[in-house]
C-alpha positions as YAML, in Angstrom:
chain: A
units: angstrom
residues:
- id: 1
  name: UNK
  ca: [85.88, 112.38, 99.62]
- id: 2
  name: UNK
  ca: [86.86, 108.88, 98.61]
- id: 3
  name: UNK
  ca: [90.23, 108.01, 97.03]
- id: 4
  name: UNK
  ca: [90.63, 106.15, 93.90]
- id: 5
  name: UNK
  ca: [94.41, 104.81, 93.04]
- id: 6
  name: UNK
  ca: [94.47, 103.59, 89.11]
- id: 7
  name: UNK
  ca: [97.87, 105.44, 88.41]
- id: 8
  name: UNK
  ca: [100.32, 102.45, 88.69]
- id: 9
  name: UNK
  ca: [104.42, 103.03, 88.45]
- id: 10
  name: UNK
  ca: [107.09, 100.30, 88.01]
- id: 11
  name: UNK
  ca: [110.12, 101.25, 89.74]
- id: 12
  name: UNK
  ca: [113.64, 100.25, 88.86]
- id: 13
  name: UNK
  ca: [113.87, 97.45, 91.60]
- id: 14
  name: UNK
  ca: [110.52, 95.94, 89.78]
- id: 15
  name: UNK
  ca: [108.80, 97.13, 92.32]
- id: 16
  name: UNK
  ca: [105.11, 98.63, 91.44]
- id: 17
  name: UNK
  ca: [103.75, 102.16, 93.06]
- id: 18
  name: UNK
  ca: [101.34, 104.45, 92.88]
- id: 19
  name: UNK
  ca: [100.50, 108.19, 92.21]
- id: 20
  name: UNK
  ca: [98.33, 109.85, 95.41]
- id: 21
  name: UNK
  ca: [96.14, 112.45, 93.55]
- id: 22
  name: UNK
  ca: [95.53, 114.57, 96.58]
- id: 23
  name: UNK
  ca: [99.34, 115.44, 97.10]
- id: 24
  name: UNK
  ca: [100.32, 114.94, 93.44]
- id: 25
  name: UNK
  ca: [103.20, 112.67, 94.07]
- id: 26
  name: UNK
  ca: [104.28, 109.10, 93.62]
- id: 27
  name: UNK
  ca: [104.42, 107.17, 97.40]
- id: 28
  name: UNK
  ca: [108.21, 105.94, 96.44]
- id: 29
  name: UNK
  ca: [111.18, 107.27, 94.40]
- id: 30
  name: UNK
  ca: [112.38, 105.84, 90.96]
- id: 31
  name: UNK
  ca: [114.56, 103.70, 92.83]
- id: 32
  name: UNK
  ca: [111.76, 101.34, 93.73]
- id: 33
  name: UNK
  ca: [109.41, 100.77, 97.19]
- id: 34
  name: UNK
  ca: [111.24, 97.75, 98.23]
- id: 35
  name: UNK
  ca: [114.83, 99.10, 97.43]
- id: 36
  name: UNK
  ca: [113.94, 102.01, 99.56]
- id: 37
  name: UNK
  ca: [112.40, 99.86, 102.22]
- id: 38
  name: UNK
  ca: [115.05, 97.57, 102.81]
- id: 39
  name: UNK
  ca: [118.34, 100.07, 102.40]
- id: 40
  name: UNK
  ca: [116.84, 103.04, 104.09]
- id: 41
  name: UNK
  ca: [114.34, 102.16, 106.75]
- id: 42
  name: UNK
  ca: [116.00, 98.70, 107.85]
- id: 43
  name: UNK
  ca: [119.57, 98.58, 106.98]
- id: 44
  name: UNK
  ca: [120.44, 102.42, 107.23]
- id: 45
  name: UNK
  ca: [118.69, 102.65, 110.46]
- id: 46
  name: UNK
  ca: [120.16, 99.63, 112.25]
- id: 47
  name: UNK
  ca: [116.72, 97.97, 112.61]
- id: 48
  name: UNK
  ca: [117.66, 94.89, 111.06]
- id: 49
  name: UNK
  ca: [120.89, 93.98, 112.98]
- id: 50
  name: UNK
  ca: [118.79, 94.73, 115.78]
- id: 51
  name: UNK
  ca: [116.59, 92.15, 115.28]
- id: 52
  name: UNK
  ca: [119.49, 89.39, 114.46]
- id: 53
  name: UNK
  ca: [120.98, 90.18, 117.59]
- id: 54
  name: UNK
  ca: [119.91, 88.24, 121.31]
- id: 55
  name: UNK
  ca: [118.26, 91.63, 123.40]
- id: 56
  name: UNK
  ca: [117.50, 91.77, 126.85]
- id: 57
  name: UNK
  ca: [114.77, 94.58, 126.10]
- id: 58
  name: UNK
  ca: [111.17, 92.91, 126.19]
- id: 59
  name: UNK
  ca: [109.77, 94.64, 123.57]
- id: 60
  name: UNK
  ca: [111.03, 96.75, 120.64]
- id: 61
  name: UNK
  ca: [108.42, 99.98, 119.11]
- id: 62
  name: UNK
  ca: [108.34, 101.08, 115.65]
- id: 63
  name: UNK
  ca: [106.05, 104.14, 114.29]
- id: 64
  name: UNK
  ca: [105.62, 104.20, 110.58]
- id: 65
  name: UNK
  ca: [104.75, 107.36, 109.34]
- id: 66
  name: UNK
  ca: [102.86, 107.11, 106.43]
- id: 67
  name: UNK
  ca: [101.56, 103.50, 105.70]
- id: 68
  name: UNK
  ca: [101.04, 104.42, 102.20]
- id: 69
  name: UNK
  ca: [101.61, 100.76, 100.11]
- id: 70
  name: UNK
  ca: [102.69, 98.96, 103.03]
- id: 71
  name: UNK
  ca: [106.32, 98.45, 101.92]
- id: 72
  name: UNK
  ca: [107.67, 99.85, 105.22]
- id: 73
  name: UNK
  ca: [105.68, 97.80, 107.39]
- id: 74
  name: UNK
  ca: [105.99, 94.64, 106.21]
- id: 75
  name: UNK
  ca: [109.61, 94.71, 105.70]
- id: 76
  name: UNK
  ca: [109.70, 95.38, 109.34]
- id: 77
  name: UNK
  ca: [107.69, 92.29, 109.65]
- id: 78
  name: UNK
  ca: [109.81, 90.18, 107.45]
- id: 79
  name: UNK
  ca: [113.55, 91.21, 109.39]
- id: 80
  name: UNK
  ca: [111.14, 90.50, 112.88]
- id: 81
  name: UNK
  ca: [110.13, 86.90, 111.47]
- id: 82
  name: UNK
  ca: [113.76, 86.35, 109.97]
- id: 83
  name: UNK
  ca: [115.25, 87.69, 113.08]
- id: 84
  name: UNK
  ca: [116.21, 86.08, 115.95]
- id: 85
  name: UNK
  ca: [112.97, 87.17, 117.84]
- id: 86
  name: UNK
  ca: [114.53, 87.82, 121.40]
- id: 87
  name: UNK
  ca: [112.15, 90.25, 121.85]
- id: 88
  name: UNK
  ca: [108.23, 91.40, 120.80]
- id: 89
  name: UNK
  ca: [107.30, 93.95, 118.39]
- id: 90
  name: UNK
  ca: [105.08, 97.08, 118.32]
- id: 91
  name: UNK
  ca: [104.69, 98.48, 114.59]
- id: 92
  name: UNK
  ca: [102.36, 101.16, 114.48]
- id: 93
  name: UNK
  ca: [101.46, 102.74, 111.46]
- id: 94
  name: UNK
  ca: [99.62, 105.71, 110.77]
- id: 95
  name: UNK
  ca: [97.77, 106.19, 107.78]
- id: 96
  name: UNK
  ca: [95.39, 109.09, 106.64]
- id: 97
  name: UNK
  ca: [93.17, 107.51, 103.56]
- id: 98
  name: UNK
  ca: [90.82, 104.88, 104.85]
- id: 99
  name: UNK
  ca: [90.65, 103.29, 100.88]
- id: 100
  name: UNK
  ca: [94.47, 102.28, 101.32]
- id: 101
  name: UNK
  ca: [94.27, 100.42, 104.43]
- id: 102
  name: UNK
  ca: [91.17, 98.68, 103.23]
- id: 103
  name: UNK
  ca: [93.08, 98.20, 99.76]
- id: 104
  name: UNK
  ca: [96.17, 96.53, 101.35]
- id: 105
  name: UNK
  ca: [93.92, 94.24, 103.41]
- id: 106
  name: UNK
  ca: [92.50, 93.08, 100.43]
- id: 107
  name: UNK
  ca: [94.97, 89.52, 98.75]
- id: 108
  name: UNK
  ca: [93.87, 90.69, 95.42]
- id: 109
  name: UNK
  ca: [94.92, 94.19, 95.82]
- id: 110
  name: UNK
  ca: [96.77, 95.36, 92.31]
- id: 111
  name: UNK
  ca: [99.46, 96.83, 94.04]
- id: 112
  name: UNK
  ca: [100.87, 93.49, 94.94]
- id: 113
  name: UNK
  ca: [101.74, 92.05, 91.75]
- id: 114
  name: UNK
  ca: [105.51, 90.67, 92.35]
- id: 115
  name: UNK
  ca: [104.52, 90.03, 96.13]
- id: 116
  name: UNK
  ca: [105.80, 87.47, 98.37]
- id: 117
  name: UNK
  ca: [103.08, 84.93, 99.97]
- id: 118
  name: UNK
  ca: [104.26, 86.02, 103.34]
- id: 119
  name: UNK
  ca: [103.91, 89.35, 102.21]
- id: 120
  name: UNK
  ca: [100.20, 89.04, 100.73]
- id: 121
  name: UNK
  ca: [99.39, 86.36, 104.02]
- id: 122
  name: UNK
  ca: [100.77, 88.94, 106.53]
- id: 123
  name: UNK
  ca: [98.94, 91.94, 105.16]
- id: 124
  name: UNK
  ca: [95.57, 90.12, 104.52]
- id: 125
  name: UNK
  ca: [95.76, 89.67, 108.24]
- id: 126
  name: UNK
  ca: [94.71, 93.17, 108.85]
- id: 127
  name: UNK
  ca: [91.29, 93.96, 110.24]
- id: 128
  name: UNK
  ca: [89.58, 96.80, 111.37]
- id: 129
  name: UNK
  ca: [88.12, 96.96, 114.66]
- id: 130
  name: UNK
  ca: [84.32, 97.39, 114.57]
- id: 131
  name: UNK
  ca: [83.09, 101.60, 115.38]
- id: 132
  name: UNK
  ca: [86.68, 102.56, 115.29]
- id: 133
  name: UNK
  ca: [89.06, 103.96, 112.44]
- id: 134
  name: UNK
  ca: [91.94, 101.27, 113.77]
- id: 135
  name: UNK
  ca: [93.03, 98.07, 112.37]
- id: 136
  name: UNK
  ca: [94.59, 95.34, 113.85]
- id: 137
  name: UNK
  ca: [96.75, 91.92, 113.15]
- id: 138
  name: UNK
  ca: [99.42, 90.01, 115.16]
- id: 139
  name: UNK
  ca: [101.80, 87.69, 114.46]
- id: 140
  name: UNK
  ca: [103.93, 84.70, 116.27]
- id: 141
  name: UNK
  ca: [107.87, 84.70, 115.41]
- id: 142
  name: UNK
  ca: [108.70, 81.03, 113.98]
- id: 143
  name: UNK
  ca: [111.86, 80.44, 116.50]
- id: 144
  name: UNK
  ca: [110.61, 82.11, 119.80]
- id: 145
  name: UNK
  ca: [106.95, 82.08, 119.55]
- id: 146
  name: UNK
  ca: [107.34, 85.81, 121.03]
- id: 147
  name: UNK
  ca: [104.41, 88.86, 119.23]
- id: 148
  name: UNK
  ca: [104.24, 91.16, 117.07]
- id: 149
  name: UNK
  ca: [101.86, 93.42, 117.49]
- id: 150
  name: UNK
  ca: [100.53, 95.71, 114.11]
- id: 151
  name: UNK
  ca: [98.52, 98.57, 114.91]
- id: 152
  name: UNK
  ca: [97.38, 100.77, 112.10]
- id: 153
  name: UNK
  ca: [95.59, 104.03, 113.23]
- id: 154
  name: UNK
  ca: [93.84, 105.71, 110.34]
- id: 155
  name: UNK
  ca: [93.12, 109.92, 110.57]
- id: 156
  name: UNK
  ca: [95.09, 112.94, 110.89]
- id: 157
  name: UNK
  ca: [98.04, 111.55, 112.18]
- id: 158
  name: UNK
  ca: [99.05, 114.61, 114.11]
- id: 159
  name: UNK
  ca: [95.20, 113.56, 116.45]
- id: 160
  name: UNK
  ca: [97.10, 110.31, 116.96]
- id: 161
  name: UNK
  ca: [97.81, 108.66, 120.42]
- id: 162
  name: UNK
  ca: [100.92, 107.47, 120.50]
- id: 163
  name: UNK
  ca: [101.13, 107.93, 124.34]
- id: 164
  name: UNK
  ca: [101.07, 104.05, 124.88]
- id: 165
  name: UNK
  ca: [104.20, 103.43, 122.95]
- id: 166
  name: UNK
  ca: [108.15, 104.33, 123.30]
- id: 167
  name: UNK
  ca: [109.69, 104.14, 120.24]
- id: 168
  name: UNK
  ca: [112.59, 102.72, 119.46]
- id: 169
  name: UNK
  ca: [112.66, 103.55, 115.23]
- id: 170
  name: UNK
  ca: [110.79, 105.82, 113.38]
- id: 171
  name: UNK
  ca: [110.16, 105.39, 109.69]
- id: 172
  name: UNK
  ca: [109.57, 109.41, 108.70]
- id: 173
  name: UNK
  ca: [107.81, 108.44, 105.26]
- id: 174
  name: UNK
  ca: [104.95, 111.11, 104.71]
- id: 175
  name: UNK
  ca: [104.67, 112.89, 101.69]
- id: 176
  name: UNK
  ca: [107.55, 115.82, 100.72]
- id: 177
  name: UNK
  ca: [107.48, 118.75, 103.01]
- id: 178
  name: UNK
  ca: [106.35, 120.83, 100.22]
- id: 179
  name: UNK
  ca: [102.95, 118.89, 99.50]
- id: 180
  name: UNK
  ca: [102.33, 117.59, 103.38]
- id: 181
  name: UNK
  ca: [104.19, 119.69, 105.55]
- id: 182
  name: UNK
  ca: [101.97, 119.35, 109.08]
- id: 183
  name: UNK
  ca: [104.16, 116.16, 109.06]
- id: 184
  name: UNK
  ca: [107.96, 117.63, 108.41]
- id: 185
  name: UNK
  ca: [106.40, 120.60, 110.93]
- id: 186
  name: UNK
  ca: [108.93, 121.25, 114.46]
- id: 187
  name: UNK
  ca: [105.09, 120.72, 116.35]
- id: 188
  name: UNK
  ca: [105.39, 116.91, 114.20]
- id: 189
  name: UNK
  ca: [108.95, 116.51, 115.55]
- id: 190
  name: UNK
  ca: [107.84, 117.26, 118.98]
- id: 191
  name: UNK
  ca: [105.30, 115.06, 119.40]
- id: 192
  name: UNK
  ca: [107.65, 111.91, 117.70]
- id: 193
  name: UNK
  ca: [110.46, 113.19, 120.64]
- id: 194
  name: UNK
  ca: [107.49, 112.82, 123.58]
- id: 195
  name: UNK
  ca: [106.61, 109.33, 122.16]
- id: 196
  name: UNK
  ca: [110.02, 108.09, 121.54]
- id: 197
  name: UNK
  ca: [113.05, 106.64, 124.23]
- id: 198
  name: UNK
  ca: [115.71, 107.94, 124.38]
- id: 199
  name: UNK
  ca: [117.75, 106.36, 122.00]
- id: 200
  name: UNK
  ca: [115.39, 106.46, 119.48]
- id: 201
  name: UNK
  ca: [116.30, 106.29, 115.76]
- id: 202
  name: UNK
  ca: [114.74, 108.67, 112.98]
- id: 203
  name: UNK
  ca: [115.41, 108.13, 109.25]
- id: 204
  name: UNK
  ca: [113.58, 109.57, 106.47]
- id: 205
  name: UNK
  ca: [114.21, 110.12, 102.74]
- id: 206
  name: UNK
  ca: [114.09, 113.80, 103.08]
- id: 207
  name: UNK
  ca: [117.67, 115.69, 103.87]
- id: 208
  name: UNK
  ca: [115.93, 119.20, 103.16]
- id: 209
  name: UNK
  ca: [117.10, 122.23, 104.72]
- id: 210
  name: UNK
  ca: [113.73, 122.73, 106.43]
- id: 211
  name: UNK
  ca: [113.27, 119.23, 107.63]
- id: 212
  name: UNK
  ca: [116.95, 119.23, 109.29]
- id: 213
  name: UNK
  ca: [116.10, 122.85, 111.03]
- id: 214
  name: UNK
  ca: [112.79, 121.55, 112.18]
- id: 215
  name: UNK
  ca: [114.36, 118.48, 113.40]
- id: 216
  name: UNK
  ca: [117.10, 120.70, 115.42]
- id: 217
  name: UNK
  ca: [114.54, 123.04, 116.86]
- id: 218
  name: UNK
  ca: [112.37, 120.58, 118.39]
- id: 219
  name: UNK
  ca: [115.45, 118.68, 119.97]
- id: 220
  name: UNK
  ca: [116.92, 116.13, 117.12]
- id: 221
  name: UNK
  ca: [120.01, 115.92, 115.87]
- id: 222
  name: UNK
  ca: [119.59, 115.49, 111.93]
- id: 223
  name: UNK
  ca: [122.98, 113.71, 110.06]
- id: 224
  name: UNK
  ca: [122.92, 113.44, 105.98]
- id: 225
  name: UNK
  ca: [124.05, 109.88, 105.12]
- id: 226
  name: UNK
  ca: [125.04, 107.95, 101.75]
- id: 227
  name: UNK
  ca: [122.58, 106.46, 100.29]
- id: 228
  name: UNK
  ca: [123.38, 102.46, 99.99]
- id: 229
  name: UNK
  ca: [124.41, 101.99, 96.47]
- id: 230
  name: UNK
  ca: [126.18, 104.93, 94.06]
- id: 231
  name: UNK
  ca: [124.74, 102.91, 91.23]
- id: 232
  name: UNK
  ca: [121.15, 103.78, 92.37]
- id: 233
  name: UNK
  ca: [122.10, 107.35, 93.35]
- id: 234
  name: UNK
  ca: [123.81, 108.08, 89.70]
- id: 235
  name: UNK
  ca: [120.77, 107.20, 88.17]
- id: 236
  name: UNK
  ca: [118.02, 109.19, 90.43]
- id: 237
  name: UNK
  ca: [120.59, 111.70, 91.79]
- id: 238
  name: UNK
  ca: [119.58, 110.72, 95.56]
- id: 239
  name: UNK
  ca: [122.94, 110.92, 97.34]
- id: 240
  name: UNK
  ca: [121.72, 111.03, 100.72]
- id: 241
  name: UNK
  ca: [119.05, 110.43, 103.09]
- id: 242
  name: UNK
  ca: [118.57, 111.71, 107.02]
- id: 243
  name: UNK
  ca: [118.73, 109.85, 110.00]
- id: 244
  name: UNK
  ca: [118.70, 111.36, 113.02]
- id: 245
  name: UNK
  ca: [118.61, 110.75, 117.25]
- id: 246
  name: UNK
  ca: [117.93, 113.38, 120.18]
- id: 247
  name: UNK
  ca: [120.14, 115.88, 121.07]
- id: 248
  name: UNK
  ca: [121.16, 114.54, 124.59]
- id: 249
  name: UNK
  ca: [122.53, 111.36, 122.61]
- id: 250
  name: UNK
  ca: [125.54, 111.00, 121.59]
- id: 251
  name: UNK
  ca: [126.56, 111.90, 117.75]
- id: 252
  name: UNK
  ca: [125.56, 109.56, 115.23]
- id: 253
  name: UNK
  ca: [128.76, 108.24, 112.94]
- id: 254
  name: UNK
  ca: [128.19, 108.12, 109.39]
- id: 255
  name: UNK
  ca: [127.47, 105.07, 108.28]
...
């Protein structure tokens, strides 16, 4: 059945998201999509002092779990171009509703109000490859002239084949454990640990109970963190989010 979005939120950062009426819930907190984005998935995680730091490592992977609005993604994209760019860039995203992909792809998408120009440029660059349910664009970093490569694979993400990749980050963004819990399942986790290398970093929003024992069971080590600014958590009452590595690494410190 096709998806129609028309329930638009403003966040607190200014940010606008939407309501998914399949699994009842907003894609981002009150705190805002691009708040979330930046603090969480590229500051919290160490992705972005990755990429302002000279690598010898060819490539770096990223797997974005959940695509939703984009927000995740393309700040990924943004701390790659703003980055030194010693190395490529694999972002894969999966994504289950066809209509959002197609939505984001689209400059005059509603969703976008506030929007850079990179931001609307970069994801009108997306296009779907013909007979298949994946989409494609690639970019060229302004200082190296190394890739980025942006896959978006669009289905059940748990059919996926991530067997090309190693990640290096994953961006655990699917829906609440309570509303889409084949993503938060130990079977989910297992399948990110076979895909990933193994220093691989997980961070999600999520720091419930059942997340960190899933996590632990299929061979993660979960850590609760602080979120980023105790202005932001006063007002929401998020105090933490979850980042979390493989067991046969070394403990995380709390950041």
């Amino acid at each position: 059945m096709e998806q129609t979005f028309d329930a638009f939120v403003v966040t607190q950062d200014g940010t606008v998201t939407l309501h998914h009426p399949e699994y009842d819930e907003a894609f981002h907190s009150v705190q805002g999509a691009r708040f979330e984005a930046d603090s969480l998935y590229m500051q919290a995680s160490g992705f972005r002092e990755r990429m302002n730091r000279e690598t010898k490592v060819s490539t770096c992977a990223v797997l974005d779990v959940g695509l939703g609005l984009g927000y995740n993604a393309l700040m990924s994209i943004e701390c790659w171009m703003q980055g030194l760019g010693s190395g490529e860039l694999d972002l894969v995203s999966l994504e289950k509703t066809p209509e959002l992909v197609l939505s984001l792809s689209d400059p005059a998408c509603g969703w976008k109000e506030g929007w850079s120009e990179d931001w609307r440029l970069w994801s009108a660059r997306l296009k779907k490859e013909e007979h298949s349910s994946i989409w494609r664009a690639e970019f060229v970093h302004p200082k190296s002239g190394r890739s980025l490569r942006w896959l978006v694979s669009v289905g059940d993400a748990r059919q996926s084949d991530l067997s090309p990749f190693a990640f290096d980050f994953v961006w655990q963004d699917a829906f609440s454990p309570r509303k889409n819990g084949e993503l938060w399942s130990v079977e989910w986790f297992q399948k990110l640990r076979e895909a990933s290398r193994p220093e691989v970093q997980l961070v999600s929003y999520s720091v419930a109970r059942i997340v960190r024992d899933h996590l632990e069971a299929a061979g993660w080590q979960p850590l609760r963190v602080k979120t980023s600014t105790s202005k932001q958590a006063t007002i929401t009452g998020k105090k933490q989010w979850l980042l979390a590595r493989l067991l046969d690494q070394k403990s995380l410190s709390t950041i």
